[in-house]
C-alpha positions as CSV (number, residue, x, y, z in Angstrom):
1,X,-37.6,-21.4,40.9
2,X,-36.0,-18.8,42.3
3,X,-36.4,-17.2,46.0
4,X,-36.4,-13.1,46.7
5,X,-32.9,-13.5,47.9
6,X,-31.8,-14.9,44.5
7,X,-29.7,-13.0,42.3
8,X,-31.6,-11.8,39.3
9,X,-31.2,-13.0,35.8
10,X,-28.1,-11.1,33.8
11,X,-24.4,-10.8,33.0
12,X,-22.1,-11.3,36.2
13,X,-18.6,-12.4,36.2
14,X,-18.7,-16.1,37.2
15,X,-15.5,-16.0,39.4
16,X,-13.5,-18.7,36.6
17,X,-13.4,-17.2,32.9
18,X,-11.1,-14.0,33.1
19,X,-12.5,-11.0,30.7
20,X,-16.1,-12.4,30.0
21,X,-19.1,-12.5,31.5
22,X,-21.7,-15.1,31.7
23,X,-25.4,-14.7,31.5
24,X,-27.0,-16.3,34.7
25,X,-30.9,-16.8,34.0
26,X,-31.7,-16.8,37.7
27,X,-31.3,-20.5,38.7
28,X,-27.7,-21.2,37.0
29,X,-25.4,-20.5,34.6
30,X,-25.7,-21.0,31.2
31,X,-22.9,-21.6,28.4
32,X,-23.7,-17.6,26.8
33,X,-20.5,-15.6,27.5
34,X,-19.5,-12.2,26.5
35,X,-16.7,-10.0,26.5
36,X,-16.5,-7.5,29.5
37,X,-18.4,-3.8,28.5
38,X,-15.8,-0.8,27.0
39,X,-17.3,0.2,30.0
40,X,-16.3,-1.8,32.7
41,X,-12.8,-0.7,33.3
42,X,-12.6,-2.3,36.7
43,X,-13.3,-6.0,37.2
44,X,-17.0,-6.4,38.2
45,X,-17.4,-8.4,41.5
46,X,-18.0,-12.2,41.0
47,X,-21.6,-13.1,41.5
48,X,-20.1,-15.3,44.0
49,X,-20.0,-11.9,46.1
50,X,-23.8,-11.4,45.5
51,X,-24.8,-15.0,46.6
52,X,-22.3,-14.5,49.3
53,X,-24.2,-11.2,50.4
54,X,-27.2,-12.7,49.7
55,X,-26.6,-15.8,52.3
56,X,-25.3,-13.6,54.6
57,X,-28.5,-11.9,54.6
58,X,-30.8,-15.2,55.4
59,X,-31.6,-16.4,51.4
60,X,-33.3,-19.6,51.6
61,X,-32.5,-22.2,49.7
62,X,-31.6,-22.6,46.0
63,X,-28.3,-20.8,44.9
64,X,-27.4,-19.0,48.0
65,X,-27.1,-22.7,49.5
66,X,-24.9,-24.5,47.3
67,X,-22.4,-20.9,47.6
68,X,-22.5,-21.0,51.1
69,X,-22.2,-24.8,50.7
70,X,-19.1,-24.2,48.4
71,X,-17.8,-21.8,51.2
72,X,-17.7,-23.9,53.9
73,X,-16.0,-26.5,51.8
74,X,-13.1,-24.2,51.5
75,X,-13.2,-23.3,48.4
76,X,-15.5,-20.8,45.8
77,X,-18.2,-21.8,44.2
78,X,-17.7,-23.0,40.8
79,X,-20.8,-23.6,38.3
80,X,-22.2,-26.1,37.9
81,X,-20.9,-27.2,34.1
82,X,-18.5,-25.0,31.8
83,X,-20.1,-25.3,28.3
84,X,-18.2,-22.9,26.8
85,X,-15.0,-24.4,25.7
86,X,-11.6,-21.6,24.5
87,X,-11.8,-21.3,20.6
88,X,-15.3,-21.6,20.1
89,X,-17.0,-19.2,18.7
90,X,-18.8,-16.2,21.5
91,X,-22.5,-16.5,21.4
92,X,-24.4,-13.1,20.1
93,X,-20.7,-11.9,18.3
94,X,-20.6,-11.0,14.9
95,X,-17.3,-12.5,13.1
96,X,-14.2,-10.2,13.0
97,X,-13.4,-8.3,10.1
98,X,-11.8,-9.1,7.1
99,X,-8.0,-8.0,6.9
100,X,-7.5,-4.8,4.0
101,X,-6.0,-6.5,0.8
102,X,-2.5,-6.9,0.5
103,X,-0.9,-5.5,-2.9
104,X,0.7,-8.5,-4.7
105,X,3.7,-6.4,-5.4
106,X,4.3,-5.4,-2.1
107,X,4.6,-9.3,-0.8
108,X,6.3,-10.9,-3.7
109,X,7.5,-14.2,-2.9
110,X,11.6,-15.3,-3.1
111,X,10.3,-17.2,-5.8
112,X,8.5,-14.7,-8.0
113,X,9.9,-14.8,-11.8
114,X,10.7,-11.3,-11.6
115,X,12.2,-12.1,-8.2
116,X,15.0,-14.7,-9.7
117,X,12.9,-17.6,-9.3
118,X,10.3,-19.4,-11.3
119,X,7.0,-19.5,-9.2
120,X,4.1,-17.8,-10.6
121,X,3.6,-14.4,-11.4
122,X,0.9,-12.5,-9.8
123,X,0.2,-10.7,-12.5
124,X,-1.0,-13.5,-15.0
125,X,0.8,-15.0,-18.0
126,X,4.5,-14.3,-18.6
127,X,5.6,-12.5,-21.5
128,X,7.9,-14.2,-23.8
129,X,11.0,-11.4,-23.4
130,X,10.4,-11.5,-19.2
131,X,13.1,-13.3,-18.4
132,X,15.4,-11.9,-21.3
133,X,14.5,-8.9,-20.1
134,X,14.8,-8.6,-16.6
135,X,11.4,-10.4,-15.4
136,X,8.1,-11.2,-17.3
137,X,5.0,-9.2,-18.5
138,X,2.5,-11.1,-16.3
139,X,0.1,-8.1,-15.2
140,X,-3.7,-9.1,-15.9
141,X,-6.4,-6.6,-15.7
142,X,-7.6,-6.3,-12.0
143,X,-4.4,-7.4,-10.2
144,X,-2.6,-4.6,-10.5
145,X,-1.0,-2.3,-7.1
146,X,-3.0,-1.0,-4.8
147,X,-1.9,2.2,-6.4
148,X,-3.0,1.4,-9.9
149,X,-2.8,-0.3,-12.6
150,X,-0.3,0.0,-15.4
151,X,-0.7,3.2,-16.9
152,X,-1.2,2.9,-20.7
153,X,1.1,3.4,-23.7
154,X,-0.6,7.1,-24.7
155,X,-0.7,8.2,-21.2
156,X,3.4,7.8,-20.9
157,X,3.5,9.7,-23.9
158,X,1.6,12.5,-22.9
159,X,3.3,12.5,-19.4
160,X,6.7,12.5,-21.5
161,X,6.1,15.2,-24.1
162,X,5.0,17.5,-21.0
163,X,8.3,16.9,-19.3
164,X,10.0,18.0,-22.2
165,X,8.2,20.9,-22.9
166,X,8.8,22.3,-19.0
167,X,12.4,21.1,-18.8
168,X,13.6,22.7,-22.2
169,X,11.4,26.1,-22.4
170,X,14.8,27.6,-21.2
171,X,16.8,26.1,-23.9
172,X,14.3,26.8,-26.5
173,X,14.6,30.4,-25.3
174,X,18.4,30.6,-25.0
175,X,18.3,29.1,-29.3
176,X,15.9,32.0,-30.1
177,X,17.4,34.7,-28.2
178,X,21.0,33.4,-30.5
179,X,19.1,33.6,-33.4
180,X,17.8,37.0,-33.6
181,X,21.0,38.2,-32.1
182,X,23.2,36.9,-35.0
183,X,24.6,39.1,-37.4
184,X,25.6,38.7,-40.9
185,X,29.0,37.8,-41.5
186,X,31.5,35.0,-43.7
187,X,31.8,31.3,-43.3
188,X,35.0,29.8,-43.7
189,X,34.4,29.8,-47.2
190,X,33.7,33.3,-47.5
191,X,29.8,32.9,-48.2
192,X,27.5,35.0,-46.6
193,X,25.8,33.5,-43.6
194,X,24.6,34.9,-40.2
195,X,27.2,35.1,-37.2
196,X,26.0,34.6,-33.7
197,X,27.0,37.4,-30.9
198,X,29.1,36.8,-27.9
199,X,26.4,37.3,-25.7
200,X,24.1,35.2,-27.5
201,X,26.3,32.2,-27.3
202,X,26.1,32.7,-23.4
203,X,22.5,33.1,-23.6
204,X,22.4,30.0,-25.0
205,X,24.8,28.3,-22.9
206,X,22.6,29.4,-19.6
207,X,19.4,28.5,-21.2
208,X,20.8,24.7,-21.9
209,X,22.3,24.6,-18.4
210,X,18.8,25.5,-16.9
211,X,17.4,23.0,-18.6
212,X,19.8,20.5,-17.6
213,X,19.1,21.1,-13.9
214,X,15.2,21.6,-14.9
215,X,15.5,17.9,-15.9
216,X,17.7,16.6,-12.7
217,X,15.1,18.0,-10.5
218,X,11.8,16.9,-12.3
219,X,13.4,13.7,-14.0
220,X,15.3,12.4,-11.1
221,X,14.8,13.9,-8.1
222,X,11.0,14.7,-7.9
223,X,10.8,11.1,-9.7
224,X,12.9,9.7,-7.9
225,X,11.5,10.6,-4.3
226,X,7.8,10.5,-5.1
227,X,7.4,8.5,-8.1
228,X,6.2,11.4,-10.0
229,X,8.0,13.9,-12.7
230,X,5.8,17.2,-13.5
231,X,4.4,15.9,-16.4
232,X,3.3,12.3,-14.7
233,X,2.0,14.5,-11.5
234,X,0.1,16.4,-14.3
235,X,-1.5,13.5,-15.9
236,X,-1.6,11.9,-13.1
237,X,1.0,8.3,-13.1
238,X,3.2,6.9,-10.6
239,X,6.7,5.5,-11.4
240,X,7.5,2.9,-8.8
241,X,9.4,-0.1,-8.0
242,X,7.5,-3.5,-9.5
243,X,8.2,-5.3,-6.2
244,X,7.5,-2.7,-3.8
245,X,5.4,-0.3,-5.0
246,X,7.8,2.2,-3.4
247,X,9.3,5.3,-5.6
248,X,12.3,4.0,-7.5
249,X,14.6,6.2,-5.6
250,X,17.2,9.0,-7.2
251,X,19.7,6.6,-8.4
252,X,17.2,4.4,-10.0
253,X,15.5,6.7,-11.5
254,X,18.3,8.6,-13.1
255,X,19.6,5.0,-14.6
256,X,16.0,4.8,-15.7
257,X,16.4,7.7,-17.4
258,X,19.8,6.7,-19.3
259,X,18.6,3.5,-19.9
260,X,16.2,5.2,-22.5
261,X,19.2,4.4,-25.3
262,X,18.2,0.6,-25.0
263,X,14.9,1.9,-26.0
264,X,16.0,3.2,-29.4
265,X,17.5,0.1,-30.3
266,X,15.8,-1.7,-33.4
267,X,13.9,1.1,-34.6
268,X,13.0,2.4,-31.0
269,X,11.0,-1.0,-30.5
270,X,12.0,-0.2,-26.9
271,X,9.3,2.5,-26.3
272,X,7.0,0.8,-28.3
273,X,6.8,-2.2,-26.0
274,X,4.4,-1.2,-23.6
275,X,1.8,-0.9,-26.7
276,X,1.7,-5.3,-26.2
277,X,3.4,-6.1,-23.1
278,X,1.2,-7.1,-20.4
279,X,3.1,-5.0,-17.4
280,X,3.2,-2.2,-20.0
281,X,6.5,-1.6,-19.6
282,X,9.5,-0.7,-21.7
283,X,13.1,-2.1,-22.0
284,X,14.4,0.7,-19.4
285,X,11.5,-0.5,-17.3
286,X,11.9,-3.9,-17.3
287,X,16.6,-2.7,-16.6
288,X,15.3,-0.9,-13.2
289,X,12.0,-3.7,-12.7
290,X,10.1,-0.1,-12.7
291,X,6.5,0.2,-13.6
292,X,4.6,3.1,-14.4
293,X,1.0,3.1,-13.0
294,X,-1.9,5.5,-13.5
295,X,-2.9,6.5,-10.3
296,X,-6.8,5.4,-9.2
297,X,-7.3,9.3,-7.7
């Protein structure tokens, strides 16, 4: 029972755990704790200081006398038991929140197949090329990046014939442009045939030069530094490291890019490769340890 001079029940700093609050219920503390209120950005005063105030004033007995009994001890009153203990959980607190996923390329282990090692893929079972190849083919549906998953086989095509068609436009042009420009003449057999002008040849010459630079920019450069040519930004993949998910960088992506002639070997089985292989990626992939993803946007 409580007298008039008696703190009222509530949250008070109890003078010994830093940063909480404990609930007194009018009579003693209990073992409920909480942390201190966004609110309270300076310390609240101990309810020590209230039974303090409250002796001071002529309380009667109960609380006010075992403070003022602590007091005169020499020391500051300290509750009666400490129930909570560090590391348990807070009463009333819902649990913290779950960390956001990690991407299981982004933390590959030292010991990843495609890493050098032999520990477990993250991407399910190893293909039977992987390590011939320059790691395996484990990707499984639903462990993909946190960017995608491994874009597939008609997708790269599409993305591929677009790059061609906006990288050689100027070409194209420069081989038209010679053609209607020719004008009939004799081969060096003295047939008839069509002779091309002066300044077609030099149309022709500028249009392949454009589309030479057309193809450093889009192919390695825009590749290169965003993961995206103009034909992958239009259908919408992402080339990008396998272990990183990072953008391959421009020297990676123009040896990508050269690697293509390993793709033509045995009847261009190469580019064909991502049609079974569970990464979905080609020989020049698997050279750089690329992967081409579709983007989830």
């Amino acid at each position: 029972m409580t007298t008039a001079g008696d703190p009222a029940p509530g949250w008070y700093d109890d003078g010994v755990t830093p940063d909480v609050q404990r609930w007194f219920d009018g009579t003693d503390w209990t073992e409920h704790t909480r942390p201190l209120p966004e609110a309270a950005l300076r310390p609240a005063a101990p309810l020590n200081a209230v039974v303090g105030a409250a002796v001071g004033a002529g309380a009667g007995t109960g609380i006010g006398d075992r403070a003022a009994t602590g007091s005169a001890a020499g020391g500051s009153w300290q509750p009666a038991q400490s129930a909570w203990v560090p590391g348990e959980p807070i009463p009333g607190l819902a649990p913290p929140p779950e960390p956001p996923p990690v991407s299981p390329w982004a933390a590959a282990p030292a010991s990843a197949p495609w890493a050098g090692g032999t520990g477990a893929s993250a991407f399910g079972t190893t293909s039977p090329f992987g390590a011939a190849l320059g790691g395996p083919g484990g990707w499984a549906p639903g462990a993909g990046s946190l960017l995608g998953e491994p874009a597939h086989w008609g997708w790269r095509v599409l993305a591929t014939l677009l790059d061609q068609i906006l990288t050689t436009i100027p070409y194209l042009a420069g081989i038209l442009y010679l053609q209607i420009t020719s004008v009939p003449g004799l081969d060096a057999y003295g047939r008839f045939t069509t002779v091309p002008t002066a300044q077609g040849v030099v149309v022709a010459g500028v249009g392949a030069l454009v589309t030479l630079v057309l193809w450093f920019v889009s192919r390695v450069v825009q590749q290169g530094r965003t993961g995206q040519s103009w034909g992958k930004r239009i259908v919408g993949l992402r080339t990008v490291h396998e272990t990183t998910d990072q953008p391959l960088g421009m020297w990676w992506a123009f040896v990508r890019d050269i690697a293509h002639v390993v793709n033509a070997f045995l009847f261009y089985l190469g580019y064909l490769w991502p049609l079974w292989d569970q990464r979905r990626q080609a020989f020049s992939d698997k050279l750089t340890h690329a992967v081409v993803l579709r983007d989830p946007h």
